[in-house]
C-alpha positions in Angstrom: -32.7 -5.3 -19.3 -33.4 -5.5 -15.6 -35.1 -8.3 -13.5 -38.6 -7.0 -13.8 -38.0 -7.1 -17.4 -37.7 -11.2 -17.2 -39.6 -12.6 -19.8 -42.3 -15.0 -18.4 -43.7 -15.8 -22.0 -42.2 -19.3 -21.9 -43.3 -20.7 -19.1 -41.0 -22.2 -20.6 -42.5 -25.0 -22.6 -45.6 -24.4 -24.6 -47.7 -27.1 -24.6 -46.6 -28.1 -28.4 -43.5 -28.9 -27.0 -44.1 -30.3 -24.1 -46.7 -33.2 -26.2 -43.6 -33.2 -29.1 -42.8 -36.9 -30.0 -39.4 -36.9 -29.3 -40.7 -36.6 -26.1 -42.7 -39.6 -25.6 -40.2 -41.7 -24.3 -41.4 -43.6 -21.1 -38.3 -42.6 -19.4 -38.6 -38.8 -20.0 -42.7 -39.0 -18.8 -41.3 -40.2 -15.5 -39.1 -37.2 -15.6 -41.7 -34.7 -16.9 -43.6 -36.4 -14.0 -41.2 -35.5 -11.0 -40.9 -32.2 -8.7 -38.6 -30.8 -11.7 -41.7 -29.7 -13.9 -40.8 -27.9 -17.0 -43.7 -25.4 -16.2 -41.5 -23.1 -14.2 -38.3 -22.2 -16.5 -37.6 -18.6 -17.1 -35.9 -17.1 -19.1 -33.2 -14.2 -18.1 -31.0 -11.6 -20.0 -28.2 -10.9 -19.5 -27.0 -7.0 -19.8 -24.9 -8.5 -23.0 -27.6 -9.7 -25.1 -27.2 -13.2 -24.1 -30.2 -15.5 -22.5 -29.7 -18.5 -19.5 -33.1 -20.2 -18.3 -33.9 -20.7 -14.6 -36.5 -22.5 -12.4 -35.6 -21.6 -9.2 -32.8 -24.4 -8.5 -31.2 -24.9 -11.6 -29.6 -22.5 -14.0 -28.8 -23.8 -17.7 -26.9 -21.8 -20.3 -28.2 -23.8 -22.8 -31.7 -23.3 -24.3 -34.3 -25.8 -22.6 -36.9 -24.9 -25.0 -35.0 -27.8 -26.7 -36.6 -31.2 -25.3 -33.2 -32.8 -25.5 -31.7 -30.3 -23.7 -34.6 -30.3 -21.0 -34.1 -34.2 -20.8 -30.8 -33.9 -19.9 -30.4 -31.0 -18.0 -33.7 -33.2 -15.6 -31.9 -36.2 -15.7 -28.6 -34.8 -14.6 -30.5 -32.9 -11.6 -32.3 -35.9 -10.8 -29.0 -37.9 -9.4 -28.4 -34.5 -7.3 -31.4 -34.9 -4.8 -32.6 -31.2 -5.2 -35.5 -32.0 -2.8 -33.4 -32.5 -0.2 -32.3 -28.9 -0.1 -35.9 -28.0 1.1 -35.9 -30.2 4.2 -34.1 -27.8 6.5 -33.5 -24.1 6.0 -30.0 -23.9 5.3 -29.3 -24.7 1.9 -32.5 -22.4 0.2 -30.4 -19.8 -1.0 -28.4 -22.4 -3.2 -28.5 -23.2 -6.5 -27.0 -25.4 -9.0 -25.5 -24.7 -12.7 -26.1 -27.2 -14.6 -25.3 -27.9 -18.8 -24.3 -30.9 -20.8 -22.4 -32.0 -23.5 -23.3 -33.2 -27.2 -24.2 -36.7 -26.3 -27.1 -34.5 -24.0 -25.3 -35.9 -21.1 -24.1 -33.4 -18.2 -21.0 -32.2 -18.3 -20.4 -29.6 -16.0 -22.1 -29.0 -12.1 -21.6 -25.9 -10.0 -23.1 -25.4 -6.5 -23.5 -21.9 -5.8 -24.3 -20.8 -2.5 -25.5 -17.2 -1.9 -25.6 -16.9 1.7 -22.2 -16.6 2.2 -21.1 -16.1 -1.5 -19.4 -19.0 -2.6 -19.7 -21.5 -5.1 -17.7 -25.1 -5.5 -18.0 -27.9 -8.2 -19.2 -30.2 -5.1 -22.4 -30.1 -3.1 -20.7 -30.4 0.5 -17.9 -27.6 -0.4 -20.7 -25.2 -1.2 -22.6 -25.8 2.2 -23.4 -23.2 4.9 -20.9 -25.6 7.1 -18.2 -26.0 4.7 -17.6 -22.3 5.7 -16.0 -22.6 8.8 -13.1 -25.2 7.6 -12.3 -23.1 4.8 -8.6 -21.5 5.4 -7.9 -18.2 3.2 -7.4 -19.6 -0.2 -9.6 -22.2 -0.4 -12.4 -19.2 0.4 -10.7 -17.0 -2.1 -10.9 -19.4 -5.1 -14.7 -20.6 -4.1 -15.2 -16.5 -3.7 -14.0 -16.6 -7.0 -16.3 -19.0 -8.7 -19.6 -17.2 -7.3 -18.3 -14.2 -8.5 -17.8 -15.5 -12.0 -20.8 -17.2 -12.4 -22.8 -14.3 -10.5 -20.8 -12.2 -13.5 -22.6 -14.3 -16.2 -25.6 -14.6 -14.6 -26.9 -11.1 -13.1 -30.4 -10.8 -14.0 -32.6 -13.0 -11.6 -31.1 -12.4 -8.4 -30.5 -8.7 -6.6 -27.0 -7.6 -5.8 -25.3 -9.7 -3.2 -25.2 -7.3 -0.2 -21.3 -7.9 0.4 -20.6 -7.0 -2.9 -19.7 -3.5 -2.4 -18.1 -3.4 0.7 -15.7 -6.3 -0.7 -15.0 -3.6 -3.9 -14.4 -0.7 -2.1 -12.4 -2.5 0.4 -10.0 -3.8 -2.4 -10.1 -1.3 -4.1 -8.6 1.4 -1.4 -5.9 -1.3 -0.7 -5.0 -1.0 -4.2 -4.8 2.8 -4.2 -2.8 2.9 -1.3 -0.2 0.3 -3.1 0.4 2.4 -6.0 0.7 5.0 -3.9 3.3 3.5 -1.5 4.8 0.9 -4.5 4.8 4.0 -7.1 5.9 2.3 -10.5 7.0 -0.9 -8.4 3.3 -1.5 -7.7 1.8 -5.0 -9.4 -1.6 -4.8 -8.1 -4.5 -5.0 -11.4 -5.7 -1.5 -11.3 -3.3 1.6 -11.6 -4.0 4.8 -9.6 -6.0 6.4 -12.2 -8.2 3.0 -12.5 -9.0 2.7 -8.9 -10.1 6.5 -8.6 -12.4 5.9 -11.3 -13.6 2.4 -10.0 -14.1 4.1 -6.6 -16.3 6.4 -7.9 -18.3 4.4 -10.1 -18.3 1.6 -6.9 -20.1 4.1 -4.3 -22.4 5.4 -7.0 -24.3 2.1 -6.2 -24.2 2.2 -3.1 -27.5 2.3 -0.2 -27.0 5.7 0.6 -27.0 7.3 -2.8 -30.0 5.1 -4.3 -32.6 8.3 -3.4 -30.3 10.4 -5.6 -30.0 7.6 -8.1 -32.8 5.0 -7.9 -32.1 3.8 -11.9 -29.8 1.3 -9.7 -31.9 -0.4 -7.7 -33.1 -3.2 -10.1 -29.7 -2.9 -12.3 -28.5 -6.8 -13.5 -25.8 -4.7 -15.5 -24.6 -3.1 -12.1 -23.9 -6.7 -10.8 -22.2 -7.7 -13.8 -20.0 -4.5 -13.8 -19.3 -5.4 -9.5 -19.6 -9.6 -9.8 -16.4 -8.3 -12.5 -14.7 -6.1 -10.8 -14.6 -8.9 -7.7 -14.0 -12.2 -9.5 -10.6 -9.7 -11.7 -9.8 -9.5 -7.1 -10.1 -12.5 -6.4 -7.9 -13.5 -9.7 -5.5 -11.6 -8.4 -5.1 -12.8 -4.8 -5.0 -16.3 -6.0 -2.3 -15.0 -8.1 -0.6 -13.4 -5.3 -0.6 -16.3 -2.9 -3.5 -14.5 -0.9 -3.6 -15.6 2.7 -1.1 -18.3 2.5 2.3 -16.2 3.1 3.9 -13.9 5.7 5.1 -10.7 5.2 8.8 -11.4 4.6 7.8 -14.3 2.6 6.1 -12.8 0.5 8.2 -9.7 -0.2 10.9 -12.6 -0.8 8.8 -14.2 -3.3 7.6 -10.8 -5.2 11.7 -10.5 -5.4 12.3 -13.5 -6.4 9.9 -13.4 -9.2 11.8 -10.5 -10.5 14.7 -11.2 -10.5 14.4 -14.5 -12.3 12.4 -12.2 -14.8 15.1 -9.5 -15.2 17.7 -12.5 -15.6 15.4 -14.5 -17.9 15.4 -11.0 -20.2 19.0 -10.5 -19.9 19.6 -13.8 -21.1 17.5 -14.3 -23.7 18.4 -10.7 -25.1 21.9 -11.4 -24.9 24.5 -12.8 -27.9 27.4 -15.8 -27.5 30.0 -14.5 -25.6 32.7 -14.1 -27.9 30.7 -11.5 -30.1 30.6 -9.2 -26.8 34.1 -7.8 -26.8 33.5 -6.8 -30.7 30.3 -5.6 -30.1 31.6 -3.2 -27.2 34.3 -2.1 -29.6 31.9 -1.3 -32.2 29.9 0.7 -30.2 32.5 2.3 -27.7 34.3 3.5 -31.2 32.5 3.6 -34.0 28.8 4.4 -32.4 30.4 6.9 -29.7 28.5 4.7 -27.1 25.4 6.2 -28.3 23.9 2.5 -28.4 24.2 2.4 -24.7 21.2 5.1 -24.1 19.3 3.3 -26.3 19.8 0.2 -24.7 18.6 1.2 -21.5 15.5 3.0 -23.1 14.4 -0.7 -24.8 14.8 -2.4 -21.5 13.3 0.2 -19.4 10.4 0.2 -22.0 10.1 -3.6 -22.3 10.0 -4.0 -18.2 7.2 -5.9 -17.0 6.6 -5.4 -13.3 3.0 -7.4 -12.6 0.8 -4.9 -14.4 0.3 -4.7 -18.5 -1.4 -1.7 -18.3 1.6 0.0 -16.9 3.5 -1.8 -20.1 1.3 -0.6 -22.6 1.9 3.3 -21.0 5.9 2.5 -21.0 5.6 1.3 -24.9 3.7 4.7 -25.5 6.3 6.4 -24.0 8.9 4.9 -26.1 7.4 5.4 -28.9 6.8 9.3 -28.4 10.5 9.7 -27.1 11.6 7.8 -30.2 9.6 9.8 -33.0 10.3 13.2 -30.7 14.4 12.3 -30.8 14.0 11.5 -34.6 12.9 14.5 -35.6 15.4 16.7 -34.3 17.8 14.4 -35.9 16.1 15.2 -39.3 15.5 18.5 -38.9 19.7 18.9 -37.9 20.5 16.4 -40.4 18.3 18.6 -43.2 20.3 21.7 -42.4 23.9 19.7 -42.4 22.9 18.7 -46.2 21.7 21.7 -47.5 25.1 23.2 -46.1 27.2 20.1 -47.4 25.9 20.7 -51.1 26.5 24.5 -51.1 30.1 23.5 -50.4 30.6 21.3 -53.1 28.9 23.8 -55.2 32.2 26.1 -54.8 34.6 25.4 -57.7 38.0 24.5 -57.9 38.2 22.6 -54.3 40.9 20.0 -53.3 40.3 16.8 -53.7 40.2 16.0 -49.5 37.7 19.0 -49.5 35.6 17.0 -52.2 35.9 13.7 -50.2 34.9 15.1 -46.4 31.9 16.7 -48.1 30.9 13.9 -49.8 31.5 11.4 -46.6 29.0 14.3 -44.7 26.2 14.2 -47.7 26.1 10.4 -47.6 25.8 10.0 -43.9 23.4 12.8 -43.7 21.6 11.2 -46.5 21.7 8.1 -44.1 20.4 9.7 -41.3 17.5 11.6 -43.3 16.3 8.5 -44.8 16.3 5.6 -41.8 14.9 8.2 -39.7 12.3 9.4 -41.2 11.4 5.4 -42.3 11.7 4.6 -38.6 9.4 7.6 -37.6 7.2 6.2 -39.9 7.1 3.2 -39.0 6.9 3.6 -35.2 4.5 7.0 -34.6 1.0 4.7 -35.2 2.2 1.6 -33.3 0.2 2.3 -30.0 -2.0 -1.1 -29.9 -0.4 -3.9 -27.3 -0.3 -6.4 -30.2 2.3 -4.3 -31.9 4.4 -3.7 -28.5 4.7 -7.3 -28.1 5.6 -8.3 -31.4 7.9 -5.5 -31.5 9.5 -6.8 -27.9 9.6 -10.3 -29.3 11.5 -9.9 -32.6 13.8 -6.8 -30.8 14.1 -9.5 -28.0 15.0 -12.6 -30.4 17.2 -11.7 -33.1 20.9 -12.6 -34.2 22.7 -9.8 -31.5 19.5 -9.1 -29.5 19.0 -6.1 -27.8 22.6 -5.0 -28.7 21.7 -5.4 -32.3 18.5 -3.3 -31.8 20.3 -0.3 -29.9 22.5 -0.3 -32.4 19.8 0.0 -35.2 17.9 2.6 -33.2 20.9 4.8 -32.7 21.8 4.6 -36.3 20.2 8.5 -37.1 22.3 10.1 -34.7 25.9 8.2 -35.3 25.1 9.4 -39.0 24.4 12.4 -38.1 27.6 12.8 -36.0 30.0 11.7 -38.7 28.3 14.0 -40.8 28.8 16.8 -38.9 32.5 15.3 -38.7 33.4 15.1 -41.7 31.7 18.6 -42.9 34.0 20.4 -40.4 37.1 18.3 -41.8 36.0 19.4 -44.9 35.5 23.0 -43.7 38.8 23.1 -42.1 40.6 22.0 -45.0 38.9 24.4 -47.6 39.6 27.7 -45.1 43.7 26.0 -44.9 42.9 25.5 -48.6 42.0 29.0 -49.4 45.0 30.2 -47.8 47.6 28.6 -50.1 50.2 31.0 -50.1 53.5 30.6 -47.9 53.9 34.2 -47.0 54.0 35.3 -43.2 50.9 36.8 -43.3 49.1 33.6 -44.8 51.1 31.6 -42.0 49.8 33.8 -39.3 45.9 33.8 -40.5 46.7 30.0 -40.9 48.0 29.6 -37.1 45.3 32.1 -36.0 42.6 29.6 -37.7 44.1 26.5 -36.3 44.3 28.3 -32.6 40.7 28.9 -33.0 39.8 25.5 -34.1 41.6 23.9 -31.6 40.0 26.0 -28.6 36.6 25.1 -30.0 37.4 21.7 -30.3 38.9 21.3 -26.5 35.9 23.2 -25.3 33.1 21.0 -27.5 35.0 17.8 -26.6 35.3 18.9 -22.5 31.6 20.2 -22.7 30.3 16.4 -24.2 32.4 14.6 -21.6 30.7 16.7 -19.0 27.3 16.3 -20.4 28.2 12.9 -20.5 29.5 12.1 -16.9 27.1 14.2 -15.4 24.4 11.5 -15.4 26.8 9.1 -13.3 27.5 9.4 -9.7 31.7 9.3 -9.2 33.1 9.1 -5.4 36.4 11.5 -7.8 36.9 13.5 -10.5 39.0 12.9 -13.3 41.4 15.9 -12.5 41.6 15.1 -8.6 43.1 11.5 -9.6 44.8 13.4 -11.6 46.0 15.5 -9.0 46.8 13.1 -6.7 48.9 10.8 -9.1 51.2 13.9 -9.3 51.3 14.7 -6.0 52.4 10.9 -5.2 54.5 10.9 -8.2 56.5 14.6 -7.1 56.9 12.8 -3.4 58.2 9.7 -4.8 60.7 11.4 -7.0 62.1 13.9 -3.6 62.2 10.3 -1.7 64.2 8.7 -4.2 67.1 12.3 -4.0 67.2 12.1 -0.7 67.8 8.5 -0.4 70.7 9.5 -3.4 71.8 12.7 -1.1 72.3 10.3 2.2 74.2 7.8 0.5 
């Protein structure tokens, strides 16, 4: 509903109530009496549904068709000298929120001045002269309260002419940090956002009214930019706006997080003496595959200033985690399938019977926590679940450790299954060839040849694919080198010393 939808049918009182008993005190007849008649309230709508009453000086949330209401929302204007503001010219473009509490006394009184856009909770700070000793914050903050009441209350006044030059000039400030800052950037808005705010920003602007005149009388447009300014304004407060120089404030943005990252760290991390064993544990029997996933849950739970950029990190966990999962089932499906047709075969040795058994179970193991942890994770998108998901990951007995290690269960099943089912393969194909004959001994030798060339090349190709993801100033094979080369000139120093002597 727009402004020239206002309701005038109250006016606001109907004559009913204004001759209701409750009213016949002889203290509210001198107030019915005074400049603040009840005559002209109006009533507004806001684009939201909800209603706030006006007279030209005073807004009230609360309904004054109530007479209590009325006589305390006049006797609380009556201490603030209204009248006053109609002596001289500068203060007619203020006005005063007033509402009060349950014992219809008033509670809470904000000055809004919309010359210059600023509201305070005190008459002087809201003045045309408090202006000029305002330094950067305190104008920020006042900025801030005009724009949040102006949010609340859009439907009896037009668009304050600054408000769109303010937007668009935040707003480009804000593209251009995500564009220089990348993912480092904290400001509210991502890149995406601010595109879209731009748009939607000039849409409402003078130029474009001939093309779009449904905006002209809009109170939903100055909610939407009354918003979009007070969510600034929240922001530079945040930010230290106006109160830093440059270096100090890159300091501080540092500062802030670093103590975060530490805080994490910290909080994430178990007692000391459970390290070492923990290391071991996952050096040895995990095959370090609980580092990757250790660095995916911290890059995941990083907060760097802006949640929406959290929530697209948790959604990109959650599709990596589900994706990696299901190539682990699918491998660990196969591995089974192959593992039961091998026990199937009669008459098999007993360590044949064992490694197949060890690569069912695992494979089992794999199978069954990751297709419960697929489950469980592929329809947590909303922000609630992230953080209670960061919280418990964050709090329990090892902390992160304990969760990497959870999360990496599916593949370190999965690899001693496909250990143990080539241990068990080996030994059937040594098995099979039982005889001690040369020709047995040769196919024997032949097969062990073969395994052990495919072994040195798997193990040399997962180091690689390993390392390759680390910068190293030297190889492994150039230390190598090296320490025979120094080991060679030691050895000829030591003969000729021997020769000499």
């Amino acid at each position: 509903m727009t402004r020239s939808d206002t309701l005038d049918t109250i006016a606001i009182l109907d004559e009913q109530q204004l001759n209701d008993p409750r009213t016949t005190d002889p203290d509210k007849k001198e107030l019915s009496s005074d400049s603040l008649s009840s005559l002209d309230w109006k009533v507004f709508v806001h684009p939201q549904g909800s209603i706030y009453f006006s007279n030209g000086q005073i807004i009230a949330d609360q309904d004054v068709r109530d007479p209590e209401i009325l006589h305390g929302i006049q006797y609380g204007a009556s201490l603030l000298d209204l009248d006053a503001w109609d002596l001289d010219g500068s203060d007619k473009e203020m006005e005063v929120q007033l509402n009060i509490n349950n014992r219809k006394e008033c509670s809470f009184t904000l000055f809004i001045n919309h010359t210059h856009c600023i509201a305070a909770h005190a008459y002087e700070k809201a003045r045309n002269e408090a202006l000029g000793d305002m330094d950067p914050e305190t104008l920020n903050r006042r900025r801030r309260l005009y724009w949040n009441f102006m949010w609340t209350h859009s439907a009896h006044r037009p668009c304050p002419a600054r408000a769109i030059p303010d937007a668009c000039d935040a707003l480009a400030w804000f593209y251009a940090d995500n564009l220089i800052s990348g993912t480092g950037s904290v400001v509210p808005f991502s890149k995406t956002e601010c595109e879209e705010l731009l748009r939607r920003v000039k849409e409402f602007e003078r130029v474009l009214r001939v093309f779009l005149p449904c905006y002209d009388n809009s109170s939903a447009k100055t909610s939407f930019l009354c918003w979009l300014l007070r969510e600034i304004c929240s922001f530079r407060n945040a930010e230290m706006y106006g109160q830093l120089t440059r270096g100090e404030l890159t300091d501080r943005r540092q500062d802030q997080y670093t103590q975060h990252k530490a805080h994490s760290n910290s909080s994430a991390r178990p007692a000391n003496f459970i390290l070492p064993v923990l290391h071991l544990i996952m050096n040895c029997i995990f095959f370090g595959i609980p580092h990757s996933y250790m660095r995916l849950v911290k890059q995941s739970f990083e907060y760097r200033g802006r949640l929406a950029g959290m929530q697209a990190n948790w959604e990109t966990y959650i599709d990596r985690l589900v994706r990696e999962y299901s190539h682990f089932l699918l491998i660990s499906t196969v591995l089974l399938s192959a593992t039961v047709g091998l026990l199937a075969v009669p008459s098999v040795s007993r360590i044949v019977e064992l490694a197949a058994l060890v690569s069912a179970f695992s494979s089992l193991g794999s199978i069954i926590i990751g297709v419960f942890a697929i489950w469980r994770h592929q329809a947590k998108f909303r922000a609630t679940d992230s953080f209670t998901y960061m919280r418990n990951a964050k709090h329990n007995l090892l902390g992160f450790y304990g969760h990497a290690m959870l999360l990496s269960l599916p593949p370190v099943l999965l690899v001693w299954a496909i250990i143990a089912f080539t241990i068990s393969t080996l030994a059937y194909a040594l098995d099979s060839l039982g005889g001690h004959d040369t020709g047995n001994r040769i196919v024997i030798g032949v097969i062990l040849a073969i395994f052990v060339c495919i072994l040195g090349t798997v193990i040399a190709a997962l180091y690689t694919l390993t390392m390759i993801w680390t910068y190293q100033n030297e190889y492994w094979w150039t230390r190598l080198g090296r320490m025979l080369t120094k080991g060679i000139l030691h050895q000829d120093k030591r003969e000729n010393g021997r020769a000499v002597v």
